[in-house]
C-alpha positions in Angstrom: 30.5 -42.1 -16.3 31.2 -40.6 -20.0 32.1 -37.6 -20.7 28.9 -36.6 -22.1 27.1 -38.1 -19.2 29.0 -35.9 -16.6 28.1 -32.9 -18.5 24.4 -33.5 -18.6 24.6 -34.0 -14.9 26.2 -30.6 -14.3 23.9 -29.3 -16.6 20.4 -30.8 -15.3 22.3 -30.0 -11.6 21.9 -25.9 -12.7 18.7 -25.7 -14.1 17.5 -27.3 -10.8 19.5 -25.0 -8.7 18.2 -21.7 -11.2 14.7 -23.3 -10.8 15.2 -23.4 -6.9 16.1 -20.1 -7.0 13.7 -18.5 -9.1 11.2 -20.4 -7.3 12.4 -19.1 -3.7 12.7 -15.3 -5.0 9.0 -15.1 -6.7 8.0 -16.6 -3.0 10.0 -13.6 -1.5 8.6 -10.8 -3.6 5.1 -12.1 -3.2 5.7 -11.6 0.3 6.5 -8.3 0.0 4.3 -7.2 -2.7 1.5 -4.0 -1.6 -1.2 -3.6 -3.4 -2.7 -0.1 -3.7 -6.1 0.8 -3.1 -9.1 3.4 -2.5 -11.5 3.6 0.0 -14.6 2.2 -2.6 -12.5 -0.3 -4.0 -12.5 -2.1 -0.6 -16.2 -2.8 -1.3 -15.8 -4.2 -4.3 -12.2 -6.3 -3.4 -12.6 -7.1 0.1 -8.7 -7.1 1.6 -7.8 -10.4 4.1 -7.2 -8.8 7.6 -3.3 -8.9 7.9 -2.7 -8.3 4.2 -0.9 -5.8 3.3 -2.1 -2.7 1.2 -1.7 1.1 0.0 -4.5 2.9 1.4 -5.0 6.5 -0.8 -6.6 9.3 -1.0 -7.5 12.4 0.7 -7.8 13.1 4.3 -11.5 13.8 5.0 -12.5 16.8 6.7 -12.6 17.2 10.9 -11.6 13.4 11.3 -8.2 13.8 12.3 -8.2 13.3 16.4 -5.2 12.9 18.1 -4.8 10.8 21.2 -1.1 12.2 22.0 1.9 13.3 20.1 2.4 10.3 18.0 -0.6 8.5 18.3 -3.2 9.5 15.9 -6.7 8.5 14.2 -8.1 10.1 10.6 -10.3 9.3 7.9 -8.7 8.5 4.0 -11.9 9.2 1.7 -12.3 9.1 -1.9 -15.5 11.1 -2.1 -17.8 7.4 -1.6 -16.3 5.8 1.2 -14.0 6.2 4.1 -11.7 4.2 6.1 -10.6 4.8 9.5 -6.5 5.0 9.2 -5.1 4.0 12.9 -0.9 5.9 12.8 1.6 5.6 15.4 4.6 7.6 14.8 5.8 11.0 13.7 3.1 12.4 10.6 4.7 14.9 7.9 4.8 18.2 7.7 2.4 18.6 4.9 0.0 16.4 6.8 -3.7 17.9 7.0 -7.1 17.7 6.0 -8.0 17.5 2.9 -5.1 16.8 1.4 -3.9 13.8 -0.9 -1.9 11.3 1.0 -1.3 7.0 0.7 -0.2 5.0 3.9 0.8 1.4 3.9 -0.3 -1.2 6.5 -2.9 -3.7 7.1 -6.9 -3.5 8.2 -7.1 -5.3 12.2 -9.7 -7.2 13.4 -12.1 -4.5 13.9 -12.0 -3.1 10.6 -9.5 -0.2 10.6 -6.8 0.3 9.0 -3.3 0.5 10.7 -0.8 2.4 8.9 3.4 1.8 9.3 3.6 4.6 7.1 1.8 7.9 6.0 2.9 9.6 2.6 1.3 13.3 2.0 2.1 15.6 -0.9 5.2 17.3 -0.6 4.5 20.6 -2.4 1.7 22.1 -4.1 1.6 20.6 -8.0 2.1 16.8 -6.6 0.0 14.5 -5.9 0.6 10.7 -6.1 0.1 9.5 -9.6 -2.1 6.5 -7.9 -4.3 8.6 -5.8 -4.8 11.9 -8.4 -5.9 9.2 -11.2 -8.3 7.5 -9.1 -9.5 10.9 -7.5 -10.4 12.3 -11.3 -12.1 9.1 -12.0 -14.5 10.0 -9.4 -14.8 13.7 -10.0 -13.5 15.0 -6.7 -10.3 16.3 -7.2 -9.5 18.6 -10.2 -5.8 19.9 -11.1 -4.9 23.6 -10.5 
């Protein structure tokens, strides 16, 4: 082998390795990735049971029913449509109905939705960027 040969070899031998690479990480992240949505825009983009997903929006009123201390059951609504959110585990503080909060987990086979994690406001002039936009869209939440 030349000179000039080896080089292209060590060459063409990184941009395959980079290409594995970038290939392998854009798989990863795609993995990961969480899409967020509201309760109408299930109806419009249905969501693959298992998929993973951002549920927001507010907690609809007298739906919250709790089985034990870390086992509960509530409704997300948007003003349309609801979803029933399934949570096992410790809720925050701030937690309560009719306030704005996003969880992240993935619908079952009977069509409700099972949450990992629950995010509620954490004081009273925030409200996830996500949720408060979609919520003005739709006329039913209005800034203080």
């Amino acid at each position: 082998m030349t000179r000039k040969q080896k080089r292209l070899t060590i060459i063409a031998g990184a941009i395959g390795f980079l290409a594995i690479a970038t290939g392998l990480t854009l798989y990863a992240l795609r993995q990961q990735t969480s899409y967020f949505y509201m309760p109408a825009d299930l109806e419009a983009r249905p969501v693959a049971e298992g998929q993973r997903i951002r549920l927001g929006g507010l907690v609809e009123e007298g739906s919250i029913q709790r089985s034990d201390d870390t086992h509960v059951r509530f409704a997300v609504t948007d003003g349309e449509q609801s979803v029933t959110v399934k949570y096992a585990g410790i809720l925050p503080d701030l937690f309560r109905e009719g306030q704005g909060v996003v969880t992240e987990g993935a619908f079952d086979g009977a069509h409700v939705f099972v949450a990992d994690s629950v995010l509620a406001k954490h004081d009273e002039n925030y409200m996830p960027r996500e949720v408060a936009d979609s919520l003005k869209e739709k006329g039913v939440w209005q800034e203080n």
